[in-house]
VEXMI-186104 format. One record per residue (C-alpha): x, y, z. Coordinates in steps of 0.25 Angstrom, whole numbers, plus 5000, padded with zeros to 4 digits. Layout:
! residues N
XYZ...
This chain:
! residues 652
488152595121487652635105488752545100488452405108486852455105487352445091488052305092486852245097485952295087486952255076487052115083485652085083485552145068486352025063485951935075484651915071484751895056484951755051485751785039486751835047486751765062486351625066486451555079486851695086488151695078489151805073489451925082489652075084490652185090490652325094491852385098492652515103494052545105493952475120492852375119492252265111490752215113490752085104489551975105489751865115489651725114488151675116487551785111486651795098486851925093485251935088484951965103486252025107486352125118487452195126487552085135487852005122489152055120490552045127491352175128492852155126493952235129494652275116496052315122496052155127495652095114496852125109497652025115497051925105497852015093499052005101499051865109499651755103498851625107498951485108499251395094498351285103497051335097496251275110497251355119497251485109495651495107495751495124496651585125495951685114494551665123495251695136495751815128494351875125493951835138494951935142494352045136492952035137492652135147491052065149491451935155490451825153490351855138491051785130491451855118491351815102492551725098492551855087492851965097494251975093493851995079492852105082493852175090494852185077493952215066493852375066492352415066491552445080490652345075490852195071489752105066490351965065488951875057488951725049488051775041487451655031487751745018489151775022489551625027489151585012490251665004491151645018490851505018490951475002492151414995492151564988492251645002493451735000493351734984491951754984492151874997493051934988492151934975491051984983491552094993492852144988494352114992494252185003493352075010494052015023494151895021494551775034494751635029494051545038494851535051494551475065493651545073494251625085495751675087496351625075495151695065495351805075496651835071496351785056495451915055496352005062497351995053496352015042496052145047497352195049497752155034496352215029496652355037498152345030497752295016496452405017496652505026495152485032494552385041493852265035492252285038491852135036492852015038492351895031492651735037492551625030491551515034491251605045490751745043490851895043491252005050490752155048491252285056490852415053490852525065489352525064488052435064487652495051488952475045488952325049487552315043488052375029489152275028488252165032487152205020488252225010488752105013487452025014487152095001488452044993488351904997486551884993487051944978488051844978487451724983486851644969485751564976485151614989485051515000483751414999482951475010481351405007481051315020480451175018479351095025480050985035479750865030478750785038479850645040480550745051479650705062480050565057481550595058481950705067481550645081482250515077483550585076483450685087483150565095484450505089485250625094484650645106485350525115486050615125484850715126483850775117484150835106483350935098483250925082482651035073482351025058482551135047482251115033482251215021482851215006484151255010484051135019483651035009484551084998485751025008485050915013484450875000485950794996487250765004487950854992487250954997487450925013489050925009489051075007488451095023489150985029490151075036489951195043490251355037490651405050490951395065489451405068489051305061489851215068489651265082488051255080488051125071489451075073490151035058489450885055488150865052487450745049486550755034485450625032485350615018484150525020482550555018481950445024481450445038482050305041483250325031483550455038483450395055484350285049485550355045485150465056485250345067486450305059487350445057486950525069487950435078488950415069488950585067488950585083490250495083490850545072490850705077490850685090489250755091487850745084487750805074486950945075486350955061485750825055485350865038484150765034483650745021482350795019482250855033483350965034484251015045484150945060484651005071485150935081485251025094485351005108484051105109483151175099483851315101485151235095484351175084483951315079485451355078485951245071484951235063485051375058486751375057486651235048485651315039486451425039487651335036486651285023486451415018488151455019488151315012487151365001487751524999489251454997488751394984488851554979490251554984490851424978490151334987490151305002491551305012491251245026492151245036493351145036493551025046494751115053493751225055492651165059493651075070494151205074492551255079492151135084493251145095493151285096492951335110492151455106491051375097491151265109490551395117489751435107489051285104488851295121488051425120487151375108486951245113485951315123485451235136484051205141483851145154482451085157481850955161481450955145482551005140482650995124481450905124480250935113478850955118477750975110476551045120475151055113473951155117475551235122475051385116474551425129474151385142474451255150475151215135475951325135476351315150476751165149477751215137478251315144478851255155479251135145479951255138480651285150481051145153481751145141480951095131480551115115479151155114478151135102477051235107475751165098474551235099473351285089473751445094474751495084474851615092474651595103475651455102476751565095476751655105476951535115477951495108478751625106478351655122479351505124480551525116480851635124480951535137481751435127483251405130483651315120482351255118481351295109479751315107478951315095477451305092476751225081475251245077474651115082473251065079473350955091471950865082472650885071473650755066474350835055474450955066475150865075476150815064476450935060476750985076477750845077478450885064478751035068479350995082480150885075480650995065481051085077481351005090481650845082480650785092479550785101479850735116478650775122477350805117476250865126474850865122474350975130473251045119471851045125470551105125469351105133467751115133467151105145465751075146464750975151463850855143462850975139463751065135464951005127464551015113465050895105466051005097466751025110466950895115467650855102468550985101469050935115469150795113469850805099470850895107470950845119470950695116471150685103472250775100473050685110473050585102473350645088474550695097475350585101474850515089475950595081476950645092477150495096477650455081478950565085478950525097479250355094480250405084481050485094481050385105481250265094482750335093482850355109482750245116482850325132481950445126480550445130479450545122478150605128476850635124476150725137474650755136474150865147472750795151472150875161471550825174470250805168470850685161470950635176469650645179468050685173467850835172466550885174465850965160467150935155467350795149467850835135469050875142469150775151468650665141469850705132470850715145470450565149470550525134471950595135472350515145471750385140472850435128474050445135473950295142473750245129474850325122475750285131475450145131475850155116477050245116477750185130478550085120478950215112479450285125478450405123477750435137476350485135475650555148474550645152474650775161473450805168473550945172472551005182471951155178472951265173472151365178472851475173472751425159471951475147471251335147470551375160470951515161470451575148469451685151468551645138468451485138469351455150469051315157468751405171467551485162467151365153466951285168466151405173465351405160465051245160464751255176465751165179466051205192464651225201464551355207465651425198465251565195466651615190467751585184468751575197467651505203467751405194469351415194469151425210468551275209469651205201470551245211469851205222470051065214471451045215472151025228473351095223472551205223473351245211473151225194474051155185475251245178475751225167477151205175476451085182476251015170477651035164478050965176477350845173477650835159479250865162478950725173478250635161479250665151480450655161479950505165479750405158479050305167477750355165476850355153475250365150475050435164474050555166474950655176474050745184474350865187473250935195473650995208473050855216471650885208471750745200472550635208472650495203472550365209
């Protein structure tokens, strides 16, 4: 159908443009004399498609024109979704809370939007005088009313005095602290209104929204895992930091905080509820102290915790119950910041009152909206943050996947931009809530590995896991390893292991310094030669041994700061680059060194190694997930090398 063909392109026009949708808000319409297909709830209209929209019956919608309901507004809002459940002819899709506005306002197609521009005049203290001075007396204009029946019938009795007063239907319907509605009986049309809207309001505004981004200050790392750690008593929570000038303007004194301290709309409140928590502190001490201090008197005071924490000198924190949560409230509190800022053209900022924002708190509708964007990840790491070195490609990239699918957070850090961003992109497309993202590591290099902490601070609030995985190998007898080699394996094998845990642990006592029943972990994958010599191979295996030497010792010095260090020792991943690669492939460099007597080929030589293992199988990726999953779940066990080699290796 050319017309529902129309409404989805129209839908994702506006969907996936920020200035005019966020966290998959607003909603459109198209309808005929019999029918109306509207957006259903849990849809985002950026990807929209037919399945997105309930299809009502328009001769049934009326009984909400003609019904008089309930004065009990519990019983009435009931009653007025029983109504529309009534009349959606595609069951299972619940339609917008809007629907019965659509159906009223008299153009084929509705696009109902929050854009950031229009929530600034409509959530000014100058919203129907300055409407009036910029769009003419004929503007529709809805004083802010409770969402649902009761704004409902507000705008339909605009209409009908509009069409009386006019003679025409009114093309866009203006609500304070709330929005916009445009109908035209075209997608064109409703693009024209939209630009000539958009372009009235840009001349108007007198100082354009601060918009340059700003360096996260370094104290994060010092701060954030503290008070995730704080938040996190009845499961893990995840924190994710934002920063830029627009930020800072309102964080920079508690004057400035005043004019965001309430929220502009009902989507602020369902996303980030209506009280926040600002730390006009600076220090790292100063700032844990009131932070340890405020967050359980907020808690018992509101009944919850609070969603947005404002710091000094850090910026925004979102406090979510996963990462996909942390990006929409972190995106509809800035937005609130920027409505905040555009109001000071329109006589300054008008936030919702208490009565209003009490009214969307116990709203039924948001209640199911807060269900649907809450998001759920089941998995035995669920909502934990894992950072997996060497994790661009091959048994790195294997071990995060699977730890993706468990429900982790994963910091892909790697050397191999694009090959690492291409990883990266391939997992956030098996994410449910959860999230992945890559950071350009330098494993030998300290500052490297700092800057790696402070990004998955900055995006996640903390490290639960950290699993040194990034290795190389040069094999090569006494005669043939050149002294450059030896080095370039050692410095990364052995070495790198060390820079590691010597800055992952510093996170890592701070988080479990505010939990006393949480436990961190630092994982290194060692490799089987750790276990036992390897023949024209000791650089490797010198390193692997040395690694294991490593993790006793770490442990023995972070057991009384509950972070459990252990070794996996893998067998061979066979179908890896490490040993697979065609051009320096351990199976080609083994052939070349002579390693295995009699080889002539490469399967020959593969053809041996399996011989090797009883199993008579290699080591996956998914075998050693399984093992990292059981050392992170205990917490009887610290310091030990975990084999994993099909029977190969066995110890006493």
């Amino acid at each position: 159908m050319k017309e529902l063909d129309n409404l989805i392109e129209i839908s994702r026009f506006y969907g996936a443009d920020h200035r005019f949708v966020i966290a998959g808000g607003g909603n459109t319409s198209y309808k005929n004399a019999e029918k109306i297909w509207v957006k259903a709830s849990g849809f985002a209209l950026a990807t929209i498609t037919e399945d997105g929209f309930a299809v009502l019956d328009r001769a049934k919608l009326t009984v909400l024109s003609e019904r008089i309901y309930s004065d009990n507004v519990i019983e009435r809002e009931e009653q007025v979704k029983n109504d529309l459940a009534a009349a959606t002819l595609t069951k299972g899709r619940r339609p917008s809370v809007e629907t019965s506005m659509h159906n009223v306002i008299g153009f084929s197609y509705v696009v109902h939007l929050h854009p950031t521009l229009v929530n600034g005049l409509m959530g000014s203290q100058q919203a129907e005088a300055g409407l009036y001075k910029l769009f003419g007396k004929k503007a529709l204009y809805i004083p802010y009313t409770d969402p649902g029946y009761v704004l409902f019938k507000k705008v339909e009795q605009a209409i009908q005095a509009y069409r009386a007063e006019f003679g025409e239907e009114p093309a866009v319907i203006w609500l304070q602290n709330h929005g916009i509605f445009a109908g035209a009986d075209s997608i064109d049309g409703i693009k024209t209104i939209y630009a000539q809207v958009f372009d009235t309001l840009e001349k108007a505004v007198s100082t354009p929204v601060p918009t340059a981004p700003r360096a996260t200050c370094s104290c994060t790392e010092q701060i954030v895992p503290a008070i995730r750690m704080m938040l996190s008593k009845e499961g893990l929570k995840t924190l994710k930091v934002r920063k830029n000038a627009l930020i800072k303007h309102y964080y920079d004194s508690a004057a400035n905080y005043a004019n965001i301290a309430r929220p502009f709309s009902p989507d602020g409140i369902v996303y980030c509820k209506s009280n926040y928590l600002f730390i006009n502190q600076e220090e790292p001490e100063l700032v844990l102290k009131e932070a340890s201090d405020a967050i359980p008197a907020f808690t018992e005071k509101f009944g919850y915790q609070p969603k947005v924490i404002l710091i000094k000198g850090i910026g925004v924190v979102a406090v979510g119950d996963n990462a996909a949560q942390c990006d929409i409230i972190l995106d509809i509190f800035e937005d609130a910041m920027k409505i905040a800022w555009l109001a000071e053209s329109f006589g300054g900022p008008h936030p919702m009152t208490q009565q209003q924002i009490g009214f969307i708190d116990n709203w039924e509708v948001e209640n199911y909206r807060r269900s649907i964007a809450a998001g759920t990840v089941a998995g035995r790491a669920e909502n934990k943050t894992i950072i997996v070195t060497g994790a661009a490609q091959g048994f790195g990239e294997g071990i995060a996947r699977c730890l993706l699918q468990q429900g982790a957070n994963i910091v892909v850090a790697d050397m191999n931009e694009p090959v690492a961003e291409a990883t990266v992109a391939h997992f956030n497309t098996l994410t449910k809530s959860n999230r992945a993202i890559f950071v350009k590591t330098n494993v030998t290099d300290i500052q490297s590995l700092e800057n790696l902490v402070h990004e998955t601070v900055c995006q996640f609030g903390g490290i639960d896991c950290f699993i040194s995985n990034a290795g190389v190998l040069r094999a090569g007898g006494l005669d043939d390893m050149t002294p450059e080699n030896f080095e370039f394996v050692t410095k990364i094998n052995y070495f790198a292991y060390f820079y590691c845990c010597k800055v992952v642990s510093r996170v890592m006592k701070l988080q479990t310094s505010y939990a006393p029943e949480y436990y961190a972990d630092i994982i290194q994958i060692n490799s089987k030669s750790g276990l036992r010599g390897s023949k024209a191979n000791f650089a490797y295996a010198g390193g692997k041994f040395g690694g294991i030497g490593l993790t006793q010792s770490f442990a023995l010095e972070l057991a009384p700061s509950r972070i459990k260090v252990n070794s996996i020792c893998p067998g061979n991943f066979y179908e890896g680059p490490l040993w697979s690669n065609p051009e320096n492939g351990l199976f080609l460099q083994y052939l070349k060194a002579g390693k295995v007597p009699g080889a002539k080929t490469v399967q020959d030589v593969k053809d041996y190694y399996l011989s090797q293992v009883p199993m008579r199988k290699g080591c996956s990726p998914e075998d050693v997930t399984k093992g990292v999953l059981y050392l992170m779940e205990q917490c009887g066990e610290t310091g030990q090398a975990l084999p994993i080699t099909g029977g190969q290796v066995m110890l006493a």
